[in-house]
C-alpha positions in Angstrom: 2.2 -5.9 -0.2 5.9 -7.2 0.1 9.3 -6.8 -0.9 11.5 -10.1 -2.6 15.4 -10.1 -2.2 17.6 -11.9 -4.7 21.1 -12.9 -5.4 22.3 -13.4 -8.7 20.1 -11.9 -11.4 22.7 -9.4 -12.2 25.0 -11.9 -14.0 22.0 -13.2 -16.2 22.0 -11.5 -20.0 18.8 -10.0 -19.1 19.7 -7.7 -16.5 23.4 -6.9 -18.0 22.4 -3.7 -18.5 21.1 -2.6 -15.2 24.4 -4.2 -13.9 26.4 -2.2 -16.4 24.6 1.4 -15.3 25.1 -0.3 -11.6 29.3 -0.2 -12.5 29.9 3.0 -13.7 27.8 4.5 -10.7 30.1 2.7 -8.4 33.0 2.8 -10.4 32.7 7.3 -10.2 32.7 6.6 -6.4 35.4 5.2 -6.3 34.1 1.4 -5.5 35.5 -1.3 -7.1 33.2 -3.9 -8.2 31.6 -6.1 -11.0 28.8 -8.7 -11.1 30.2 -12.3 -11.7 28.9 -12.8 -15.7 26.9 -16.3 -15.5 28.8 -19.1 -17.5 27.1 -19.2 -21.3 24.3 -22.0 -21.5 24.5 -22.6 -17.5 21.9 -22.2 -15.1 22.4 -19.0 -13.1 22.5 -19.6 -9.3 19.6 -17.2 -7.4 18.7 -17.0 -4.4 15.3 -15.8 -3.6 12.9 -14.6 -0.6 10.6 -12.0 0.2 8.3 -10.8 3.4 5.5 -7.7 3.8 7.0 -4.8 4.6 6.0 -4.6 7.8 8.2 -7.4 9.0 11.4 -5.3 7.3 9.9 -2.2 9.7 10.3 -4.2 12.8 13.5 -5.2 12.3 14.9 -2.2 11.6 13.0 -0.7 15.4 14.6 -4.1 17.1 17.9 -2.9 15.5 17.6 0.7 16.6 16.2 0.0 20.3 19.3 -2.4 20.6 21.6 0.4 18.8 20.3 2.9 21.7 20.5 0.8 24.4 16.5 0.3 24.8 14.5 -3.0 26.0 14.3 -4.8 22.9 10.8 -6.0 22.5 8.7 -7.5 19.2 6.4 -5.1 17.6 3.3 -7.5 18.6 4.1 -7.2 22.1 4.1 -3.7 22.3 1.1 -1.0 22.1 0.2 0.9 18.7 1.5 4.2 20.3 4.5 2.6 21.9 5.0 1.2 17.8 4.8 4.7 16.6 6.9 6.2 19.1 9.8 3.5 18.3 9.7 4.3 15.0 10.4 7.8 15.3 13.4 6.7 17.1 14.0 4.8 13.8 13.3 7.5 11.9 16.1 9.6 14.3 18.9 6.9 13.7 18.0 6.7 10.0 19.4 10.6 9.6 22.8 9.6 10.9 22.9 8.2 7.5 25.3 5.4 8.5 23.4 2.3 9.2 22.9 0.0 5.4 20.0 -1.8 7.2 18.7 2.3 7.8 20.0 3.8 5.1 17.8 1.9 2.2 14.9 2.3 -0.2 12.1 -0.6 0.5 10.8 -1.0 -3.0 13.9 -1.4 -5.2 17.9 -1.1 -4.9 21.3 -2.8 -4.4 23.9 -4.2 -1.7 27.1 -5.0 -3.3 29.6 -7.2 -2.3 32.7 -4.7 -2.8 36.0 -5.9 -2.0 36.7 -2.2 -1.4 34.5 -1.8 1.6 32.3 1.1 2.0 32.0 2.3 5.5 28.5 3.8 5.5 25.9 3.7 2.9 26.4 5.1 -0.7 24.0 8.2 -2.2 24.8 8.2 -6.0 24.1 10.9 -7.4 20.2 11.4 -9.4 21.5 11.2 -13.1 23.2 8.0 -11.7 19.5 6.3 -12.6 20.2 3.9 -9.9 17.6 2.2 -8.9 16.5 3.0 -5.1 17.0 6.8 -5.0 21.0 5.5 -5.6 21.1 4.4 -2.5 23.6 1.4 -2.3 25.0 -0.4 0.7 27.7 -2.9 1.3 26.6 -6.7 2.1 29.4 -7.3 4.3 28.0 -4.0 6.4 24.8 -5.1 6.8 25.6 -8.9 7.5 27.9 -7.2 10.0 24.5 -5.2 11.4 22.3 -7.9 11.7 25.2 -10.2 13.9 25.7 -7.0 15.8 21.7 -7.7 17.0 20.8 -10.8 16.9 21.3 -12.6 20.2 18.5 -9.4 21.4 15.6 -11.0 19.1 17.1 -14.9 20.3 18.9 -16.0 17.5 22.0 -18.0 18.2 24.7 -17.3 16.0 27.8 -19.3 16.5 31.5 -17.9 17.5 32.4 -16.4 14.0 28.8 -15.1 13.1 27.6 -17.7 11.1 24.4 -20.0 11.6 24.9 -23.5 12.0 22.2 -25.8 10.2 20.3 -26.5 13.6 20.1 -23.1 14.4 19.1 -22.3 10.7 16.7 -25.3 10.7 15.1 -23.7 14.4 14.6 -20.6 13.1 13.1 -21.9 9.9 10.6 -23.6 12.1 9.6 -20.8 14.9 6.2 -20.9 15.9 4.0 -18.1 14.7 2.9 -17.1 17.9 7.3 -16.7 18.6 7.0 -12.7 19.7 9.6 -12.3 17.6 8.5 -14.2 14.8 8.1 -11.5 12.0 11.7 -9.8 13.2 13.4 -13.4 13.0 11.9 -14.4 9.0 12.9 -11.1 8.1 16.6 -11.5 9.6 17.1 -14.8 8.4 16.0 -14.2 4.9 18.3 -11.4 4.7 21.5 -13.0 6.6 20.9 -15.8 4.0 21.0 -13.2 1.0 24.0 -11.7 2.6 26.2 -14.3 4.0 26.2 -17.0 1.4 25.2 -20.1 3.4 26.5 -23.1 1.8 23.1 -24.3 1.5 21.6 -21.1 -0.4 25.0 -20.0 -2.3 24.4 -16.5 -3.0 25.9 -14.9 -6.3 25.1 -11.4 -7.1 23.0 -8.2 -6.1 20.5 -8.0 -3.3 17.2 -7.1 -5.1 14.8 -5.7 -3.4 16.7 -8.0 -5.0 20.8 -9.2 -3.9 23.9 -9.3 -6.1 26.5 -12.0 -6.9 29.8 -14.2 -7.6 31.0 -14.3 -4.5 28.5 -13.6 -1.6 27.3 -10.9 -3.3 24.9 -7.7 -4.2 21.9 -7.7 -2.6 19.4 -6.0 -5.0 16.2 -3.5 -3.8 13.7 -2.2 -6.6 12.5 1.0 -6.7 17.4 8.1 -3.5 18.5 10.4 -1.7 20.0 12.2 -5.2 23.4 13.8 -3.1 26.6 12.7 -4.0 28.5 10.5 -1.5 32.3 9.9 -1.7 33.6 7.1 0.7 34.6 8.4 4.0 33.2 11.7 3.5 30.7 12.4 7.1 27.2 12.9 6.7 27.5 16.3 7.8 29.3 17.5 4.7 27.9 15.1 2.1 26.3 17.5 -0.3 22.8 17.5 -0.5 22.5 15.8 3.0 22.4 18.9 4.8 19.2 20.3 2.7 17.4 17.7 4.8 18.8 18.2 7.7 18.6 21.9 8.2 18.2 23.5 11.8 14.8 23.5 13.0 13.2 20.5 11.1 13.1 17.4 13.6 15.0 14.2 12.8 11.6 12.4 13.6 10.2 14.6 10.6 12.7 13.5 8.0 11.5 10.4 5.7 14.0 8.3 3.0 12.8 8.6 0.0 11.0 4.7 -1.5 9.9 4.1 2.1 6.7 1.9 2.1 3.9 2.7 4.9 5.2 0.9 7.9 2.1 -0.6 9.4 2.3 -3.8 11.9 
């Protein structure tokens, strides 16, 4: 089993009406934001991708041993009780609720490209119907992530974060035997989504599937149901603290939509 990312179904007439229930969620948040509308007759731009789910697991453990200050090693290169152990550290960075790479349903929701920027991720409310538990984060936050990390896993990003074509092309063409081979396809596949590369153009939501118009909403399928205002801390977001009572371990707490995280 997998996940697929797009940008740019939103602006199609067949999804208007997801993106319509996606703008009045936003819009009660306080985010400004609306899917670029496809021109009538013309061919939508998309961009598409996908990986198992496992790959999407060990980049967000190379993410979280880089966030710590940990060795940074692939998930292949390490034992299965070292895997599980690193993923509890995950699971303990997950529940600080401001990481959009973290802070995300597998199966199904949105990254937007808001011009109002949201610092940490968005929980809409449950009678939202968002798909992804409501959980939404900003592109531009989790393009900003995955630069943050990427020289650990041995990508080469140039001066001002972007990927020149070599480097893209290199990456494109690691060996499969590359340690960090599943980490690096699911990076790339998701800086693509979020950066709009000239060469890949992306328009609208990121679907697990990605947004649009201008690099835009990165789109998940199948939250957390507590209302999140920006800049309110995770500490006092209502509903967050339900889950994070005294006495229940961090490494306990699971996002809701989170697929099995085998290697």
């Amino acid at each position: 089993m997998g996940l697929s990312i797009s940008v740019g179904l939103l602006g199609t007439p067949e999804l208007r009406d997801d993106a319509e229930v996606l703008h009045r969620a936003l819009g009660a948040e306080g985010v400004v934001w609306r899917e670029p509308v496809a021109a009538p007759g013309g061919p939508a731009e998309v961009f598409s991708a996908g990986f198992p789910y496992s790959y999407l697991a060990g980049l967000r453990r190379v993410y979280v041993l880089h966030r710590l200050g940990e060795p940074v090693t692939g998930a292949r290169g390490v034992s299965r009780e070292q895997y599980e152990a690193d993923l509890e550290l995950v699971d303990d960075e997950t529940v600080m609720f401001d990481s959009h790479l973290l802070c995300h349903a597998d199966h199904a929701g949105y990254y937007v490209p808001a011009e109002s920027a949201f610092e940490d991720p968005l929980f809409l409310p449950e009678e939202a119907d968002v798909p992804g538990a409501g959980m939404v984060g900003s592109s531009g936050a989790l393009l900003a992530e995955l630069q943050g990390f990427a020289a650990a896993i041995g990508i080469r990003p140039a001066a001002d974060g972007s990927l020149d074509p070599a480097e893209s092309r290199r990456l494109e063409a690691l060996p499969g035997d590359d340690p960090f081979e599943p980490e690096v396809f699911a990076w790339h596949q998701l800086f693509r989504a979020c950066s709009g590369q000239p060469r890949h153009r992306p328009r609208h939501r990121l679907q697990v599937t990605v947004g649009s118009g201008r690099p835009g909403a990165l789109v998940r399928r199948p939250g957390v149901p507590a209302s999140r205002r920006p800049g309110v801390p995770a500490s006092r977001r209502p509903g967050v603290p339900a889950s994070r009572r005294p006495g229940v371990p961090a490494s306990r707490l699971r996002l809701p939509g989170r697929a099995p995280r085998r290697r």
